[in-house]
C-alpha positions as CSV (number, residue, x, y, z in Angstrom):
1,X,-48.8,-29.7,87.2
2,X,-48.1,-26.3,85.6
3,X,-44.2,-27.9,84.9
4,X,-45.9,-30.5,83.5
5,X,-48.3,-28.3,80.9
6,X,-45.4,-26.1,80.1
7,X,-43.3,-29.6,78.9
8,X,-46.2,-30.6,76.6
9,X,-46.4,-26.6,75.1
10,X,-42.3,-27.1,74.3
11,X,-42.9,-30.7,72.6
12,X,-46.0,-29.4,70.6
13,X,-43.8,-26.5,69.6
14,X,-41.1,-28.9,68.5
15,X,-43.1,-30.9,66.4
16,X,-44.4,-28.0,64.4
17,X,-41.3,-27.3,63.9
18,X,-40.1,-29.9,62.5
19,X,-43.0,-30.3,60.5
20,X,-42.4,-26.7,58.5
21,X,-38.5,-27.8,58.1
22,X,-40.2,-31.0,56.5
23,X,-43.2,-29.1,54.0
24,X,-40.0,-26.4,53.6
25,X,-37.2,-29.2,53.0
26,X,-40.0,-31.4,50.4
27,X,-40.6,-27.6,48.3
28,X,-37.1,-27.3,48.0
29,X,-36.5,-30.2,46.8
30,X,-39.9,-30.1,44.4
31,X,-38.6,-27.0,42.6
32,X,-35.1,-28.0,42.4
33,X,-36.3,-31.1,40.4
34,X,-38.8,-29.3,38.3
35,X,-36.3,-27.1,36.9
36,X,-34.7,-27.4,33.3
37,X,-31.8,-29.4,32.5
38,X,-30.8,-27.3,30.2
39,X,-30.2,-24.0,31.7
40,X,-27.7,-25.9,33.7
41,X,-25.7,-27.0,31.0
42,X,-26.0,-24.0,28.7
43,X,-24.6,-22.2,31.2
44,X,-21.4,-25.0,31.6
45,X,-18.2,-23.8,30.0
46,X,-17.4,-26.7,26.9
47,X,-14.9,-29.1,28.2
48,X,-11.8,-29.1,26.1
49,X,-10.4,-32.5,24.9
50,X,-6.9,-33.6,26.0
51,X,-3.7,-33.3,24.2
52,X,-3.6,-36.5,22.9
53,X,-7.1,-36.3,21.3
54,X,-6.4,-32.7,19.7
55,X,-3.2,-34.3,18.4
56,X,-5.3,-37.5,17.1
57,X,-7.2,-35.1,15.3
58,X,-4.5,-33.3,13.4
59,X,-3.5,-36.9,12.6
60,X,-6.4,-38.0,11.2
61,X,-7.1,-35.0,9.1
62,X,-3.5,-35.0,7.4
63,X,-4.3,-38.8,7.3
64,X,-7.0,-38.8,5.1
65,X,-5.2,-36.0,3.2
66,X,-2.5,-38.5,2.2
67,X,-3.7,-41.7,1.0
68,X,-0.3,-42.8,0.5
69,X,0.5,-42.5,3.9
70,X,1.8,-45.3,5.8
71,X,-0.9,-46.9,7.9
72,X,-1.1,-47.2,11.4
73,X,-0.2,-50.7,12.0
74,X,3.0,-50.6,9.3
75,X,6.2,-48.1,8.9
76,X,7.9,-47.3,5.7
77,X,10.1,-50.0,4.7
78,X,13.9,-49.2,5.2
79,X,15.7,-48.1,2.3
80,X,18.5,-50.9,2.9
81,X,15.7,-53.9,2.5
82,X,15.0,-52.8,-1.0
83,X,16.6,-53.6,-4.1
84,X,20.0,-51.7,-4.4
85,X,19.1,-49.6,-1.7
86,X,21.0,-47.9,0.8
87,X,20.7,-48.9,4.7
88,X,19.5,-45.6,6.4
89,X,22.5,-43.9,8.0
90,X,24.8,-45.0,5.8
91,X,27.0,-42.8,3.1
92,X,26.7,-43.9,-0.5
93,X,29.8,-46.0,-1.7
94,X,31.8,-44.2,-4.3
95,X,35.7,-44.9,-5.6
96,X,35.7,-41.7,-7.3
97,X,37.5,-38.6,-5.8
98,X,36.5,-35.7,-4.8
99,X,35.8,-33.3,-7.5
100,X,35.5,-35.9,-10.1
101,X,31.7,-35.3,-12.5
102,X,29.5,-37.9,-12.3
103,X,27.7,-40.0,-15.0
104,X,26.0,-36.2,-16.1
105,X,28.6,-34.3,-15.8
106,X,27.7,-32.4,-12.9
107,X,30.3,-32.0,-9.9
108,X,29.0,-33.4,-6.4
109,X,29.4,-30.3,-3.9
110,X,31.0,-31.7,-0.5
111,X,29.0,-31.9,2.3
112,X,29.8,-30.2,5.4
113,X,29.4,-32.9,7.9
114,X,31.0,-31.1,11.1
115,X,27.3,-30.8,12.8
116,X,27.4,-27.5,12.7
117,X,23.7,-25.3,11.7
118,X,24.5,-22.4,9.8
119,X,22.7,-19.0,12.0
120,X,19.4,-18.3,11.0
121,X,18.5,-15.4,9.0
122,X,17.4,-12.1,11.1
123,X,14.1,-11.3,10.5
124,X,12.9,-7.8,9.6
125,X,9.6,-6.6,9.8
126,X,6.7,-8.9,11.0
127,X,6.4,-12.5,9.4
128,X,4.5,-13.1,6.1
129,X,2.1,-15.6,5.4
130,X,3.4,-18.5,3.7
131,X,1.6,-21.0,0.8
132,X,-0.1,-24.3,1.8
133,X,1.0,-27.4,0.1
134,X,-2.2,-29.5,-1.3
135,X,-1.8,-32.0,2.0
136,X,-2.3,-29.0,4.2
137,X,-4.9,-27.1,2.0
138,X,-6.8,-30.4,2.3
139,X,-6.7,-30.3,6.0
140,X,-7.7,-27.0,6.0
141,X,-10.4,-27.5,4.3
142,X,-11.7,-30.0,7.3
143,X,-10.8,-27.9,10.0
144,X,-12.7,-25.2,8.3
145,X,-16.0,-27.5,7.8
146,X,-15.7,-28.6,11.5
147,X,-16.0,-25.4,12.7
148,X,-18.4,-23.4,10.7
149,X,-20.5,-26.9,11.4
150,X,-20.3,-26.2,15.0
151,X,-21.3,-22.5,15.2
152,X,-24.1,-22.4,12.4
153,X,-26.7,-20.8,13.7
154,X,-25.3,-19.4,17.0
155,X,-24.5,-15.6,17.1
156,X,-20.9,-15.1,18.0
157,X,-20.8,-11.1,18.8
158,X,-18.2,-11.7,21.9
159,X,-15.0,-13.4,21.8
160,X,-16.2,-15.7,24.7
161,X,-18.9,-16.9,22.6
162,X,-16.1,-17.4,19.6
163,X,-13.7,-19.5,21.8
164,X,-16.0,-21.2,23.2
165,X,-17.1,-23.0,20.3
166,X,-14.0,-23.4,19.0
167,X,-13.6,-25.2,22.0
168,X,-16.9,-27.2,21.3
169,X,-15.1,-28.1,18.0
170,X,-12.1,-30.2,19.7
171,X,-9.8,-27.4,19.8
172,X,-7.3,-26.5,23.0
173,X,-7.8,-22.8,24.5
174,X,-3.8,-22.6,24.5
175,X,-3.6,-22.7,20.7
176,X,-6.7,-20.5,20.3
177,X,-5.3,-16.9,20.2
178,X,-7.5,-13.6,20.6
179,X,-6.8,-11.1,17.9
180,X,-8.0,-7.5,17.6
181,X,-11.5,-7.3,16.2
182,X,-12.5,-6.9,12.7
183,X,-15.0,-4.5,11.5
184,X,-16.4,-5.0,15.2
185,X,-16.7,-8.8,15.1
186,X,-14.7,-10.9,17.3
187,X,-11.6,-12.7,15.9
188,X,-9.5,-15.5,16.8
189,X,-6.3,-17.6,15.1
190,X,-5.8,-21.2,15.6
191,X,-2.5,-22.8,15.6
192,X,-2.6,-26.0,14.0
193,X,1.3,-26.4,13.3
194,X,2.8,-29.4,14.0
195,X,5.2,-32.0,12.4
196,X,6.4,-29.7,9.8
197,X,2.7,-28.1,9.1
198,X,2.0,-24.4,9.1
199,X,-1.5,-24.5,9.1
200,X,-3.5,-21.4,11.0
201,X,-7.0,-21.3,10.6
202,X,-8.5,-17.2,11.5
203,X,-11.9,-17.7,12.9
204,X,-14.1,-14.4,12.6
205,X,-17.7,-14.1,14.5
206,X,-20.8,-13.7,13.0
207,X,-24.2,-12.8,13.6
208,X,-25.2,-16.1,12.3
209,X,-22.0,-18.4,13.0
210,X,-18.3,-18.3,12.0
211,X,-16.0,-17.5,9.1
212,X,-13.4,-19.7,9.1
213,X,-10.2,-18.5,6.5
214,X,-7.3,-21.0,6.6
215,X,-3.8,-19.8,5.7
216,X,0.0,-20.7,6.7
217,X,2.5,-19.2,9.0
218,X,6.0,-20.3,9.0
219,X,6.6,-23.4,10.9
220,X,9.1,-21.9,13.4
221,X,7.2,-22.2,16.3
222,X,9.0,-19.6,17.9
223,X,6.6,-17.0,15.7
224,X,3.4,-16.2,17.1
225,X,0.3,-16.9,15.0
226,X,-0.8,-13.7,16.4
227,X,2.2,-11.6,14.4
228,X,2.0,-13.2,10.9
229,X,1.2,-10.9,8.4
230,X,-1.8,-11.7,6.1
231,X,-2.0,-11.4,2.0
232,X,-4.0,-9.2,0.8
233,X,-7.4,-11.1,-0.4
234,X,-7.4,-10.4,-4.4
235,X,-10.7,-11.7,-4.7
236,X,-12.8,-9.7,-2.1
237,X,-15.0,-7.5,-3.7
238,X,-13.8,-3.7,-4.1
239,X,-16.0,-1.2,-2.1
């Protein structure tokens, strides 16, 4: 008989166990689900978009920027198709020699057509910033909206907070590039070059959002956005 009591103490000991795992197991669960959704993803770092759709973006932007752009579904017609026109690739048919002025007068130079690329120039000193053409300055202009949009608001006292809404915006963190801070606030340039742009837009923190100050660097892609020099801004206010 005692064997027998001593089973019944371990089973009743057993099931109260079980029981607090089960009261402990439901609270845990209880204040897991009762907790905001939105501390969860506040805290999430934004997912930035792919390749492709940063590159769709740059597209789109210059697209609307050109209105005489080809559209998607059509290419430029070839020269060759058009009246008098010249099949791409192919050398314009003259029987004049070499050297002899055309119908103004002027002398055709020979081309060199041995392949060869002359040697670039050496640089000296650090590179300047270079003018925006009126396709790029319109771009620029979106960029600039999209961003300022996304951070108005938000205070962006730490370069995290800076790239991370710039990532927000739809931009890649391998062309966002940390630069030294200004006046204290964070600051960061994006490169935007690509097919012959040289659009940079400098993104400064604020208290309150984002400054966003578009300008160009030279297309060469072999010249950090990070070293370009910037012009002086003649219409800041003198202290």
């Amino acid at each position: 008989m005692p064997s027998i009591r001593f089973t019944a103490s371990v089973v009743i000991a057993a099931a109260g166990s079980l029981a607090l795992t089960a009261c402990g197991t439901q609270t845990a669960s209880s204040a897991s689900s009762s907790a905001p959704v939105g501390s969860q993803v506040s805290a999430a770092p934004a997912l930035q978009p792919t390749e492709k759709q940063f590159l769709d973006t740059l597209n789109e932007f210059a697209r609307q920027c050109s209105p005489d752009a080809p559209s998607d579904n059509g290419a430029a017609p070839d020269p060759g198709t058009l009246p008098g026109g010249i099949p791409s690739g192919a050398a314009p048919r003259t029987d004049k020699p070499a050297g002899t002025p055309d119908a103004n007068g002027d002398i055709p130079i020979p081309v060199d057509e041995s392949g060869e690329m002359p040697d670039k120039p050496m640089r000296s000193g650090p590179p300047q910033e270079v003018e925006l053409d009126a396709i790029e300055k319109c771009a620029a202009a979106k960029h600039a909206e999209r961003l300022t949009t996304e951070a108005a608001g938000e205070p962006h006292t730490t370069y995290r907070a800076l790239q991370q809404t710039i990532v927000a915006a739809g931009y890649r963190t391998d062309r966002i590039h940390e630069m030294p801070d200004l006046g204290g606030d964070p600051r960061a340039r994006v490169d935007l070059r690509f097919m012959g742009s040289g659009l940079v837009v400098e993104v400064i923190g604020t208290g309150t959002g984002v400054i966003a100050e578009p300008f160009g660097a030279p297309v060469d892609e072999s010249v950090s956005v990070t070293e370009v020099r910037r012009k002086p801004n003649l219409d800041a206010p003198s202290s």
